[in-house]
PDB file of N, CA, C and O in Angstrom:
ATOM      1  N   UNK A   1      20.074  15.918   2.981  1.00  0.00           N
ATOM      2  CA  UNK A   1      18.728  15.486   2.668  1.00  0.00           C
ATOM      3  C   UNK A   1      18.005  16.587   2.030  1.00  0.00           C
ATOM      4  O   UNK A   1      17.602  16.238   0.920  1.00  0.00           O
ATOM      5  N   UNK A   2      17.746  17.600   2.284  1.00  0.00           N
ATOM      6  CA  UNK A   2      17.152  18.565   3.406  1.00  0.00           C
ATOM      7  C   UNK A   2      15.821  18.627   3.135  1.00  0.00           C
ATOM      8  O   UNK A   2      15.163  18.404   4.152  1.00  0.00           O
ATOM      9  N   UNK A   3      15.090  18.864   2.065  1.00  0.00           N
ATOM     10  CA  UNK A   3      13.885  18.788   1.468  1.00  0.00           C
ATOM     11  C   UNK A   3      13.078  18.179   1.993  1.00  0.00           C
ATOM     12  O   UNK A   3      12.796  17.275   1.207  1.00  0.00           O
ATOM     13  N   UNK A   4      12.201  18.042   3.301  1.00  0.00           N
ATOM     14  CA  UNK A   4      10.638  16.890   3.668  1.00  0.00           C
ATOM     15  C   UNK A   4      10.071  16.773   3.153  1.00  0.00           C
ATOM     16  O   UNK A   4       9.625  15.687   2.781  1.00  0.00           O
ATOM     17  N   UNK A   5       9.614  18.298   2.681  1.00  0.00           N
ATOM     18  CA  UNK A   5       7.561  18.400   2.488  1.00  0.00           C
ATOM     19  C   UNK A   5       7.909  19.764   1.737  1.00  0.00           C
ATOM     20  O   UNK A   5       8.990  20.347   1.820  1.00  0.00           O
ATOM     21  N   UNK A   6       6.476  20.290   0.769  1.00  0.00           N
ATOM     22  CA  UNK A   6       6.699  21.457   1.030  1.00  0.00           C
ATOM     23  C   UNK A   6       4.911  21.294   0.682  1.00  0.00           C
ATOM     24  O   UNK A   6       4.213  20.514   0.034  1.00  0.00           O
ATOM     25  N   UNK A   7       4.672  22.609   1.594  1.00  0.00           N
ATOM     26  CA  UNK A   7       3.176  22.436   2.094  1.00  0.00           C
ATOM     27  C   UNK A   7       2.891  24.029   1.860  1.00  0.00           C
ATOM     28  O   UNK A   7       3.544  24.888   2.452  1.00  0.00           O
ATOM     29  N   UNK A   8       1.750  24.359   0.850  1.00  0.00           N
ATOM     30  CA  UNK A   8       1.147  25.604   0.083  1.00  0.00           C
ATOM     31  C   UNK A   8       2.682  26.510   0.164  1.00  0.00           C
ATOM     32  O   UNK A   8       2.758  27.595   0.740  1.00  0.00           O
ATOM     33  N   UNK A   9       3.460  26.064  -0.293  1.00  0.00           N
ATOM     34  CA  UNK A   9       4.768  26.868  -0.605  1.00  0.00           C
ATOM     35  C   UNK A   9       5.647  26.623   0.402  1.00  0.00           C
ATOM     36  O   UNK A   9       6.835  26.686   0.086  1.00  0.00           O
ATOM     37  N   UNK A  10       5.364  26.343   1.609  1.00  0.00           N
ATOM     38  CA  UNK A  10       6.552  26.307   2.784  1.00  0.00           C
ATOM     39  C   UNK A  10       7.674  25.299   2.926  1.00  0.00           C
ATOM     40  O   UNK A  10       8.040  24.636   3.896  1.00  0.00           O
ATOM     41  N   UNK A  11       7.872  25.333   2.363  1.00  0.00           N
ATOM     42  CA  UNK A  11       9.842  24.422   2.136  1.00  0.00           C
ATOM     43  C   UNK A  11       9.889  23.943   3.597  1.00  0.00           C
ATOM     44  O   UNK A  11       9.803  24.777   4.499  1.00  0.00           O
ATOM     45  N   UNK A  12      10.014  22.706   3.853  1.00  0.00           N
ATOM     46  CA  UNK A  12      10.239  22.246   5.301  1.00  0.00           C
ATOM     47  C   UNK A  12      11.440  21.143   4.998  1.00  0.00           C
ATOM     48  O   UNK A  12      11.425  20.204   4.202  1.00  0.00           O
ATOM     49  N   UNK A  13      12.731  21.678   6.119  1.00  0.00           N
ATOM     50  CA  UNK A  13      14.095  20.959   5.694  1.00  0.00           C
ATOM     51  C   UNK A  13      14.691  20.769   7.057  1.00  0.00           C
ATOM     52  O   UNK A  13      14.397  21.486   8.013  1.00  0.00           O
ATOM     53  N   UNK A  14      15.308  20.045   7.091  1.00  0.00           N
ATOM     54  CA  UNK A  14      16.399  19.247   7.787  1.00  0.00           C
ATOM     55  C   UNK A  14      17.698  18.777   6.920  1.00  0.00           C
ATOM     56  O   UNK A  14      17.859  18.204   5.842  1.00  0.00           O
ATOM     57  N   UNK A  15      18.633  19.367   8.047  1.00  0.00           N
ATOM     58  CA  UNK A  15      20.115  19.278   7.489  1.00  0.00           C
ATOM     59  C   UNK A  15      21.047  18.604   8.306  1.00  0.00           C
ATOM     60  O   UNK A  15      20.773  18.777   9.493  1.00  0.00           O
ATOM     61  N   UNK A  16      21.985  17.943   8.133  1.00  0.00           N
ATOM     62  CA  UNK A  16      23.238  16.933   8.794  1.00  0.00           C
ATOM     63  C   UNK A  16      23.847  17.704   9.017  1.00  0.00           C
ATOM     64  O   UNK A  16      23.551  18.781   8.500  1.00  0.00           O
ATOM     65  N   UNK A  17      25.126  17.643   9.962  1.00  0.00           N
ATOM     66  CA  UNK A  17      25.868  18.484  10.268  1.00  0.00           C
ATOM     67  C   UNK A  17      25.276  20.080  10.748  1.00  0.00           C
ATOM     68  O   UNK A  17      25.788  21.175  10.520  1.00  0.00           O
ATOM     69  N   UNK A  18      24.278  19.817  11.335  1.00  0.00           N
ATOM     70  CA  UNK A  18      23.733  20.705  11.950  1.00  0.00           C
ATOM     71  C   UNK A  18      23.578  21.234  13.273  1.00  0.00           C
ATOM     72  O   UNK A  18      24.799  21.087  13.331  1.00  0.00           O
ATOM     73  N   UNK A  19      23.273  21.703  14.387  1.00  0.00           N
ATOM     74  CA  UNK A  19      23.310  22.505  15.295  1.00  0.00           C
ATOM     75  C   UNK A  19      22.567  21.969  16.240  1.00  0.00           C
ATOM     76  O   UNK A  19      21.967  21.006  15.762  1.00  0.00           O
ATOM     77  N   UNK A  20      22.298  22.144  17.444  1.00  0.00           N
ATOM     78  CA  UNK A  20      21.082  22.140  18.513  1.00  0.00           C
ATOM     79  C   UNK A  20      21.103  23.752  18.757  1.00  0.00           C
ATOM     80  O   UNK A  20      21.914  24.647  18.518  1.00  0.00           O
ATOM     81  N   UNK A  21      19.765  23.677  19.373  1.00  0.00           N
ATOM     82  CA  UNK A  21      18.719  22.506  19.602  1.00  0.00           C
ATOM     83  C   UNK A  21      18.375  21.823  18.437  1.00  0.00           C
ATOM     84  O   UNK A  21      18.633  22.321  17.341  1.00  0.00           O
ATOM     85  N   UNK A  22      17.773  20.639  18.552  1.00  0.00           N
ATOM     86  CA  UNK A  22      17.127  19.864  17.339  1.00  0.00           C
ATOM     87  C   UNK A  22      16.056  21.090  16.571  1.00  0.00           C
ATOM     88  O   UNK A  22      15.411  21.881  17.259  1.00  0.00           O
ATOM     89  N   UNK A  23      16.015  21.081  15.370  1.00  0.00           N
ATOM     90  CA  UNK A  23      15.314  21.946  14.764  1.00  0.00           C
ATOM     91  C   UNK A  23      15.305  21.924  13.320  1.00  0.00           C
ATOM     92  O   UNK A  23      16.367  21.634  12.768  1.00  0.00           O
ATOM     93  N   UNK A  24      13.800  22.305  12.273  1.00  0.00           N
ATOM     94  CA  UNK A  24      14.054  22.111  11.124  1.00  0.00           C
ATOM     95  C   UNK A  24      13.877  23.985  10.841  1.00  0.00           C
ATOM     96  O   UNK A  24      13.585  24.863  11.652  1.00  0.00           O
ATOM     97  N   UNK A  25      14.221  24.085   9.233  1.00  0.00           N
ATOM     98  CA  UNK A  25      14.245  24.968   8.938  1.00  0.00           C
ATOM     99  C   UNK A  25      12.861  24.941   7.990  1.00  0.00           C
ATOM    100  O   UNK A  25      12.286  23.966   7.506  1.00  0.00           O
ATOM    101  N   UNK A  26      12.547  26.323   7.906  1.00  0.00           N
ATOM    102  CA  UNK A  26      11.088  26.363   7.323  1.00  0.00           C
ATOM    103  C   UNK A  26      11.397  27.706   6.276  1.00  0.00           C
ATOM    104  O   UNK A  26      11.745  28.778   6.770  1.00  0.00           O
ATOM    105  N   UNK A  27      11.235  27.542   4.794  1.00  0.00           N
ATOM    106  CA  UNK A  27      11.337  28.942   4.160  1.00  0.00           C
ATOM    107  C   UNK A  27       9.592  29.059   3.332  1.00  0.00           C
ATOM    108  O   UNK A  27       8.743  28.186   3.150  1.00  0.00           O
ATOM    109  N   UNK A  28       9.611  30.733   2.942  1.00  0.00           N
ATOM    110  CA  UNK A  28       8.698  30.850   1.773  1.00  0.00           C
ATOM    111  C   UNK A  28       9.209  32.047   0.994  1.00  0.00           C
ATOM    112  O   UNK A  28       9.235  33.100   1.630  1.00  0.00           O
ATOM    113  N   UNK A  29       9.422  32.064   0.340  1.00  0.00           N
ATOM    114  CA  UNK A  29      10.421  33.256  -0.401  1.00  0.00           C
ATOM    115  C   UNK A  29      11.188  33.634  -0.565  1.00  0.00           C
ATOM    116  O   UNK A  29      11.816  33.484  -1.613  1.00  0.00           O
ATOM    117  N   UNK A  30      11.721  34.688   0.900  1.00  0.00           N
ATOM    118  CA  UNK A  30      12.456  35.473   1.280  1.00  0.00           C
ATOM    119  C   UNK A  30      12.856  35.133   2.715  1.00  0.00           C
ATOM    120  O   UNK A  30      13.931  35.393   3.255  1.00  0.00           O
ATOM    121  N   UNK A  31      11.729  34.463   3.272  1.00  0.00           N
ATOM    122  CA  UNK A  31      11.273  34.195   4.409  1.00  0.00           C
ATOM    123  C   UNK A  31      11.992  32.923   5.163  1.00  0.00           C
ATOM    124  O   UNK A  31      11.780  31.853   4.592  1.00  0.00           O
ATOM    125  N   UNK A  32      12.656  32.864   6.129  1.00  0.00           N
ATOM    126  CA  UNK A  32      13.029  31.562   6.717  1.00  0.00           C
ATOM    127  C   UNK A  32      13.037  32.040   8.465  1.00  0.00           C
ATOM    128  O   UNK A  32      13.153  33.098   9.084  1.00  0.00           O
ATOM    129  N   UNK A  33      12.814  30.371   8.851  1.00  0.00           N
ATOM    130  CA  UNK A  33      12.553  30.361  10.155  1.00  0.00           C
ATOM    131  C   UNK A  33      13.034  28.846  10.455  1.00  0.00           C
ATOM    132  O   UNK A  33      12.640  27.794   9.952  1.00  0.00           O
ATOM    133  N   UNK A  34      14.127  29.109  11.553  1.00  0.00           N
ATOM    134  CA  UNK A  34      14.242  27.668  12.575  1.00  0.00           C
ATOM    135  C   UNK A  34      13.441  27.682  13.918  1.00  0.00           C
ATOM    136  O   UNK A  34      13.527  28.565  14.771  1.00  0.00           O
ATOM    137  N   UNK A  35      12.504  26.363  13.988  1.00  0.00           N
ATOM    138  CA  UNK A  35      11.947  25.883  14.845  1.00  0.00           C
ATOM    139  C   UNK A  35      12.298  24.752  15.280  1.00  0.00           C
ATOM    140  O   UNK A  35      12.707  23.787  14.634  1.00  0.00           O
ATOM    141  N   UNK A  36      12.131  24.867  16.462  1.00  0.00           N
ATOM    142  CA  UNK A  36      12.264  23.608  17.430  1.00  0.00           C
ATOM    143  C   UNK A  36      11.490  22.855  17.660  1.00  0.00           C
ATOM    144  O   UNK A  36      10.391  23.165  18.119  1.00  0.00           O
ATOM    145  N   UNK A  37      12.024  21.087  17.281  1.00  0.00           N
ATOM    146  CA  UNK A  37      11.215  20.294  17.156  1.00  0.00           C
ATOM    147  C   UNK A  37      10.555  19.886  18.071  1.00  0.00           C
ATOM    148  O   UNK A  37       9.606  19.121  17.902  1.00  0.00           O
ATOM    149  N   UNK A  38      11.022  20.422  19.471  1.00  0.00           N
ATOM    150  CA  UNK A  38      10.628  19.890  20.946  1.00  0.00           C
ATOM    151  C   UNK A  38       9.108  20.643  21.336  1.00  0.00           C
ATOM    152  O   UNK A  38       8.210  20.222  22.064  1.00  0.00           O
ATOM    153  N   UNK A  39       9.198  21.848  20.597  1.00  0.00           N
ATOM    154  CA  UNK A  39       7.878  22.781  21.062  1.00  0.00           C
ATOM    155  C   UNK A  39       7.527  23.553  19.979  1.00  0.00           C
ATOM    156  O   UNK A  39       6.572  24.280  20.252  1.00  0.00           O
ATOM    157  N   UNK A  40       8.063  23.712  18.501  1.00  0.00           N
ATOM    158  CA  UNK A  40       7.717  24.399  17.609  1.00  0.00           C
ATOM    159  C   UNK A  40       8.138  25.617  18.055  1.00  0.00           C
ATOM    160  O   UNK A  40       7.524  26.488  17.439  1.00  0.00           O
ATOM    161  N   UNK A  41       9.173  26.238  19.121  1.00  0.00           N
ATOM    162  CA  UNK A  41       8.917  27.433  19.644  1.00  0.00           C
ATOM    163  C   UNK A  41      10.054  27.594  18.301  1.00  0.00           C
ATOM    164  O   UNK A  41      10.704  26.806  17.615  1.00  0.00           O
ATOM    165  N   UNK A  42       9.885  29.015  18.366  1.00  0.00           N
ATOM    166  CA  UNK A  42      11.308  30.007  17.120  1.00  0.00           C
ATOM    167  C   UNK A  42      12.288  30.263  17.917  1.00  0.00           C
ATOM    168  O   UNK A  42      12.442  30.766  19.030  1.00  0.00           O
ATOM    169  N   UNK A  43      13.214  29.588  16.712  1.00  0.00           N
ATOM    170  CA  UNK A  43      14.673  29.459  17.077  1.00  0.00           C
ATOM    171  C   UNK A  43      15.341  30.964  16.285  1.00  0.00           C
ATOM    172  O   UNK A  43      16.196  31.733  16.722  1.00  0.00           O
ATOM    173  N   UNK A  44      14.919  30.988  15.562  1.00  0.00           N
ATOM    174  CA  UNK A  44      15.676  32.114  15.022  1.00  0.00           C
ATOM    175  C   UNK A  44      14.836  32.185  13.548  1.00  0.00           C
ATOM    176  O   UNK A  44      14.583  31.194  12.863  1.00  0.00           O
ATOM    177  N   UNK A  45      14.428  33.706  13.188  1.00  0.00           N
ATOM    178  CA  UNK A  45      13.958  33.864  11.646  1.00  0.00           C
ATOM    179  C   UNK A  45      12.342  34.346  11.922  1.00  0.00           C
ATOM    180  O   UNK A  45      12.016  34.709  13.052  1.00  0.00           O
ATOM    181  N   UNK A  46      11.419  34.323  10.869  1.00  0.00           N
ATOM    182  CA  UNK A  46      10.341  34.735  11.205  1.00  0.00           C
ATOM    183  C   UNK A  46       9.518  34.070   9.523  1.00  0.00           C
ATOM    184  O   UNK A  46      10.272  33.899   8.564  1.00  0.00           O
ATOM    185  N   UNK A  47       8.174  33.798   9.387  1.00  0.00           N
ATOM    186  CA  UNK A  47       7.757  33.392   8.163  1.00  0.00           C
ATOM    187  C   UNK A  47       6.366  34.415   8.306  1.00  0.00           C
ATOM    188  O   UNK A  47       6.017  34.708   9.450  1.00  0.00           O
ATOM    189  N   UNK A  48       5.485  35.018   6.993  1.00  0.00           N
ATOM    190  CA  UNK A  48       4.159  35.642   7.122  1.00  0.00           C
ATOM    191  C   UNK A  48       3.457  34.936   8.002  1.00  0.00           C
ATOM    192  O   UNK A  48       3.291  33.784   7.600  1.00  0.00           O
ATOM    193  N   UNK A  49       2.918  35.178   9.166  1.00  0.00           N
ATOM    194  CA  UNK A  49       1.511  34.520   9.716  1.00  0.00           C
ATOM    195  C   UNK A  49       1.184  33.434   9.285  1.00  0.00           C
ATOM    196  O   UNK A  49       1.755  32.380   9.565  1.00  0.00           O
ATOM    197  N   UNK A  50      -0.185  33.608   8.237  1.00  0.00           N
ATOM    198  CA  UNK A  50      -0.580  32.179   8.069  1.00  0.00           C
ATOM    199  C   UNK A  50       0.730  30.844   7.399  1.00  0.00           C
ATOM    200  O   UNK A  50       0.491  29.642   7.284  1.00  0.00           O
ATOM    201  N   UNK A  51       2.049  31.537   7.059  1.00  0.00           N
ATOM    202  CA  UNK A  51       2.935  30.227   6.705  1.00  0.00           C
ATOM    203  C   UNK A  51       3.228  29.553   8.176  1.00  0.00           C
ATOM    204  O   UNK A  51       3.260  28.352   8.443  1.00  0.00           O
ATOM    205  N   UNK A  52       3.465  30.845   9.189  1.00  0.00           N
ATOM    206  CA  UNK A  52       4.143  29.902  10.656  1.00  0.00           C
ATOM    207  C   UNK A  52       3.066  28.844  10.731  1.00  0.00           C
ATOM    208  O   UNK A  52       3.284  27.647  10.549  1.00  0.00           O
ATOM    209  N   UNK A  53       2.021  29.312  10.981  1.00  0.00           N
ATOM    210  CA  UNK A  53       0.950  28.425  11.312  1.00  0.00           C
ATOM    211  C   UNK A  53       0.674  26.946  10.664  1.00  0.00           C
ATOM    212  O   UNK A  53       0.012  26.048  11.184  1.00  0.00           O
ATOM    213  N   UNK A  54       1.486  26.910   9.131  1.00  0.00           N
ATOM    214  CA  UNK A  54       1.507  25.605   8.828  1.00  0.00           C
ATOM    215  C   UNK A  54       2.831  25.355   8.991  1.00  0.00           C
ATOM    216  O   UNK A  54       2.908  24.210   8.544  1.00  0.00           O
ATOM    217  N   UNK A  55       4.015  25.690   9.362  1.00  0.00           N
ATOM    218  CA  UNK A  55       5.006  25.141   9.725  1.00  0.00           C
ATOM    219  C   UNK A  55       4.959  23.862  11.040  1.00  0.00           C
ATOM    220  O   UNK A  55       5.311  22.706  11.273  1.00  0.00           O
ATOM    221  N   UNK A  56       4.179  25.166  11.713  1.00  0.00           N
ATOM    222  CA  UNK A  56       4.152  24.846  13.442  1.00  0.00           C
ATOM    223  C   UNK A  56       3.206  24.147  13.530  1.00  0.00           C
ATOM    224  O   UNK A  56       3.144  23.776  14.702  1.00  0.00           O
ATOM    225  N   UNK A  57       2.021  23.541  12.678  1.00  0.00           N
ATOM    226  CA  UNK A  57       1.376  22.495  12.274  1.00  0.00           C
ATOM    227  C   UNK A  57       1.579  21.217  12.101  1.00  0.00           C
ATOM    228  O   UNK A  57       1.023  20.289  12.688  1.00  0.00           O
ATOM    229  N   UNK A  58       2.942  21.150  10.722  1.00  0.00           N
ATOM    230  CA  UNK A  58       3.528  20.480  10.454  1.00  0.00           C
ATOM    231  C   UNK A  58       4.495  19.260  11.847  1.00  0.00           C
ATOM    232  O   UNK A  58       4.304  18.093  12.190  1.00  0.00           O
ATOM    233  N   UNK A  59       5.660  20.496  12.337  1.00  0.00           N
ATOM    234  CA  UNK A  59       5.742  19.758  13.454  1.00  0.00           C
ATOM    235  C   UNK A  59       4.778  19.663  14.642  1.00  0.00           C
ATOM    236  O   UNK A  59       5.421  18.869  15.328  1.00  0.00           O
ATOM    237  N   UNK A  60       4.039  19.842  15.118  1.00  0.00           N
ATOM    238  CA  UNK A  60       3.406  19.314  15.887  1.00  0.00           C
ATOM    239  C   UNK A  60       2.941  17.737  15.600  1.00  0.00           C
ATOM    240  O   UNK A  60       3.249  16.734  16.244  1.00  0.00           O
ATOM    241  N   UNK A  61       2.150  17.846  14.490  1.00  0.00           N
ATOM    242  CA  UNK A  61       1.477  16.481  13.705  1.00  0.00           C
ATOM    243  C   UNK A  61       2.416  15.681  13.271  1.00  0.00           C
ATOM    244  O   UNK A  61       2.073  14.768  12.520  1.00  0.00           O
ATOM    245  N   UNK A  62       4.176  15.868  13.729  1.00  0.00           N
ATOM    246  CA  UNK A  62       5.387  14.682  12.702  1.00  0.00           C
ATOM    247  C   UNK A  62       6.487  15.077  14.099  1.00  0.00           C
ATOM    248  O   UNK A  62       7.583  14.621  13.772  1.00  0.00           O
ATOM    249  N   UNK A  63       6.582  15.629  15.269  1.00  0.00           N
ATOM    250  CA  UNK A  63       7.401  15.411  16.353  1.00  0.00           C
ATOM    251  C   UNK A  63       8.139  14.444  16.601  1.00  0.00           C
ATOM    252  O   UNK A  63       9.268  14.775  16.964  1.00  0.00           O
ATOM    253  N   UNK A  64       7.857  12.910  16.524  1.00  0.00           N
ATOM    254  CA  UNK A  64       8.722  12.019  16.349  1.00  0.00           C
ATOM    255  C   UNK A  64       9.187  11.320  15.380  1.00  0.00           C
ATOM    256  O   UNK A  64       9.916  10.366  15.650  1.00  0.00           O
ATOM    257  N   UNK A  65       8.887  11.621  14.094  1.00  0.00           N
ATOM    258  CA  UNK A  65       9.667  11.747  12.720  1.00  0.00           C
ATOM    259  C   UNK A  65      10.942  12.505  12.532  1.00  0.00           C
ATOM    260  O   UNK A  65      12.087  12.143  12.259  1.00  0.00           O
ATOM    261  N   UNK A  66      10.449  13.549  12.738  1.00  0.00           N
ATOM    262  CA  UNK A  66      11.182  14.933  13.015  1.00  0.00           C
ATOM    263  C   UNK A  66      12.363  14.331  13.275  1.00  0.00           C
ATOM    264  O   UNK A  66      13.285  13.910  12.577  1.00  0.00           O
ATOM    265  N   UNK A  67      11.972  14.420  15.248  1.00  0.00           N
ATOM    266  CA  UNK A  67      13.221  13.685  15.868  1.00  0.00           C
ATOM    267  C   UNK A  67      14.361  12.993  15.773  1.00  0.00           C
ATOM    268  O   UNK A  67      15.573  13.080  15.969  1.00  0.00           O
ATOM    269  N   UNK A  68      13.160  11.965  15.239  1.00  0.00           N
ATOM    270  CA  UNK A  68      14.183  10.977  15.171  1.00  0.00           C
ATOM    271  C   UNK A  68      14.819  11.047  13.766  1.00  0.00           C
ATOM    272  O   UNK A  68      15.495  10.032  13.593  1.00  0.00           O
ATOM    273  N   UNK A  69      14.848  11.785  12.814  1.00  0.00           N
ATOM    274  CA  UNK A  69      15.261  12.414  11.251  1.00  0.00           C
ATOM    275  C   UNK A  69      16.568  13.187  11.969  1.00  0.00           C
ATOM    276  O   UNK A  69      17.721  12.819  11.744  1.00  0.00           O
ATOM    277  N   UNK A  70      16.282  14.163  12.749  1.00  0.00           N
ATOM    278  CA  UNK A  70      16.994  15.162  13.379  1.00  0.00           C
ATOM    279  C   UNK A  70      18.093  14.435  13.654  1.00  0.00           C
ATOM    280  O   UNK A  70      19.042  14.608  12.890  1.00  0.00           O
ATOM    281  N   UNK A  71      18.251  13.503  14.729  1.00  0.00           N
ATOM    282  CA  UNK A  71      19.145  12.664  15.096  1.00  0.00           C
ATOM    283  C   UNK A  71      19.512  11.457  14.191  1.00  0.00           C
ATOM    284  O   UNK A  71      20.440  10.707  14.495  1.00  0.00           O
ATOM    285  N   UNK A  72      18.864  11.309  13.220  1.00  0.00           N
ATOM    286  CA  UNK A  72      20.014  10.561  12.144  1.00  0.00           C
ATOM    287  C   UNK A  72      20.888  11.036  11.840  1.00  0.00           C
ATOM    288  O   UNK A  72      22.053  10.666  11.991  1.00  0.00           O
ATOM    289  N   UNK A  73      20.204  12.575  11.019  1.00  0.00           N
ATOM    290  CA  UNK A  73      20.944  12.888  10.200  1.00  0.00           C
ATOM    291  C   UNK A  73      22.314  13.787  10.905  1.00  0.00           C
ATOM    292  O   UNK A  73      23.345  14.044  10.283  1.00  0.00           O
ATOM    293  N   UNK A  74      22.037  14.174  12.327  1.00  0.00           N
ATOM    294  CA  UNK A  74      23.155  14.307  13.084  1.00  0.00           C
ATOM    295  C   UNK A  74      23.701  13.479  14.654  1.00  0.00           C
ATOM    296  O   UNK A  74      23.421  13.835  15.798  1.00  0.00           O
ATOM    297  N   UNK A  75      24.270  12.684  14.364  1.00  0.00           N
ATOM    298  CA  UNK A  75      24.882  11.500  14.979  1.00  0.00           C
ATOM    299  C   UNK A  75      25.904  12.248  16.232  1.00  0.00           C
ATOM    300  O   UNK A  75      26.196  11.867  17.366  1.00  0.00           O
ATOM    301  N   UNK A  76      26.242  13.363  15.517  1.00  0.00           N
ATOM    302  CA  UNK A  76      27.680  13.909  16.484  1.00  0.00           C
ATOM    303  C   UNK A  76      27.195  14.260  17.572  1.00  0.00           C
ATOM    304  O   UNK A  76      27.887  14.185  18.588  1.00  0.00           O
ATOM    305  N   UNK A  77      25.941  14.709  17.613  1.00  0.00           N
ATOM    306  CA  UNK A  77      25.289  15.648  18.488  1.00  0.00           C
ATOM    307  C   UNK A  77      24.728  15.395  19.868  1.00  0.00           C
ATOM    308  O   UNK A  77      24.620  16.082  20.883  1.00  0.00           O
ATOM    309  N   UNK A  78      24.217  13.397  19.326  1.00  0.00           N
ATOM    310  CA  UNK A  78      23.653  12.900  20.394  1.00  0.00           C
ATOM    311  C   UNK A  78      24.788  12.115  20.992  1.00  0.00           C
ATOM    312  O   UNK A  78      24.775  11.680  22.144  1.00  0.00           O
ATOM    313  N   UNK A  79      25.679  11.976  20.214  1.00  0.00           N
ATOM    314  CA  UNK A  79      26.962  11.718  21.321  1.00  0.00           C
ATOM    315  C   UNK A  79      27.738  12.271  21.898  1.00  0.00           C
ATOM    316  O   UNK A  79      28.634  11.814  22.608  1.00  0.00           O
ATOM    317  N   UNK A  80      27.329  13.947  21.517  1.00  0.00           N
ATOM    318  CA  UNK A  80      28.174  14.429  22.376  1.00  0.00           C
ATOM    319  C   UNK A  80      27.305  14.932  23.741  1.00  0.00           C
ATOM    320  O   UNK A  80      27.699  15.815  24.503  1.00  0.00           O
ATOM    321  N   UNK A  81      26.089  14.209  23.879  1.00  0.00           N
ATOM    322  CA  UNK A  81      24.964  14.636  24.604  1.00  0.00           C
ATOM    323  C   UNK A  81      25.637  13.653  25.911  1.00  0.00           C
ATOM    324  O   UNK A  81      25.850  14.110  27.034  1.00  0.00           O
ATOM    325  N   UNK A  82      25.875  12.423  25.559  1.00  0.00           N
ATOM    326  CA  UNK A  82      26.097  11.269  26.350  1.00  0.00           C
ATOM    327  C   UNK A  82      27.024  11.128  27.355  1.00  0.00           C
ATOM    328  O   UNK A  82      27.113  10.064  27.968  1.00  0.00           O
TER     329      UNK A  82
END
C-alpha cells in the first residue's frame, strides 16, 4: 500500500507483511519513526518535535482505521494471534 496521508511533509505508511506490534511508520527526510497504533507510544526511530506531534496526532484521531488497515494488510499475524 504503504502511502496514507502525508501531513506538512510527514509520510504516514503502513506495510503488509509486516511485524507486531501493530504499527505505522512515519518519515520526514532523514527522519523515520514506528509507532504503535494501540498508544502512539515509539516503537523504534525518532522524527523533529513538532513532526512527532503530528504523527501522534494523526493516530490518535484514525486508531481504528489504522487498525483495522494494520490487520488487513497483515492477515498472518492475527492468525497467528488465535
Amino acid at each position: 500500500m504503504p502511502t496514507i496521508t502525508i501531513l506538512d511533509g510527514v509520510k504516514i505508511e503502513c506495510f503488509s507483511a509486516d511485524h507486531h506490534p501493530p504499527h505505522i511508520h512515519a518519515s520526514y527526510g532523514e527522519h523515520e519513526v514506528l509507532l504503535k497504533i494501540e498508544n502512539g507510544d515509539t516503537y523504534r526511530g525518532s522524527l523533529p518535535g513538532n513532526k512527532m506531534k503530528i504523527a501522534k496526532s494523526y493516530i490518535k484521531e484514525n486508531k481504528d482505521k489504522l487498525s483495522h488497515l494494520f490487520e488487513k494488510l497483515n492477515p498472518q499475524l492475527s492468525r497467528n494471534e488465535k
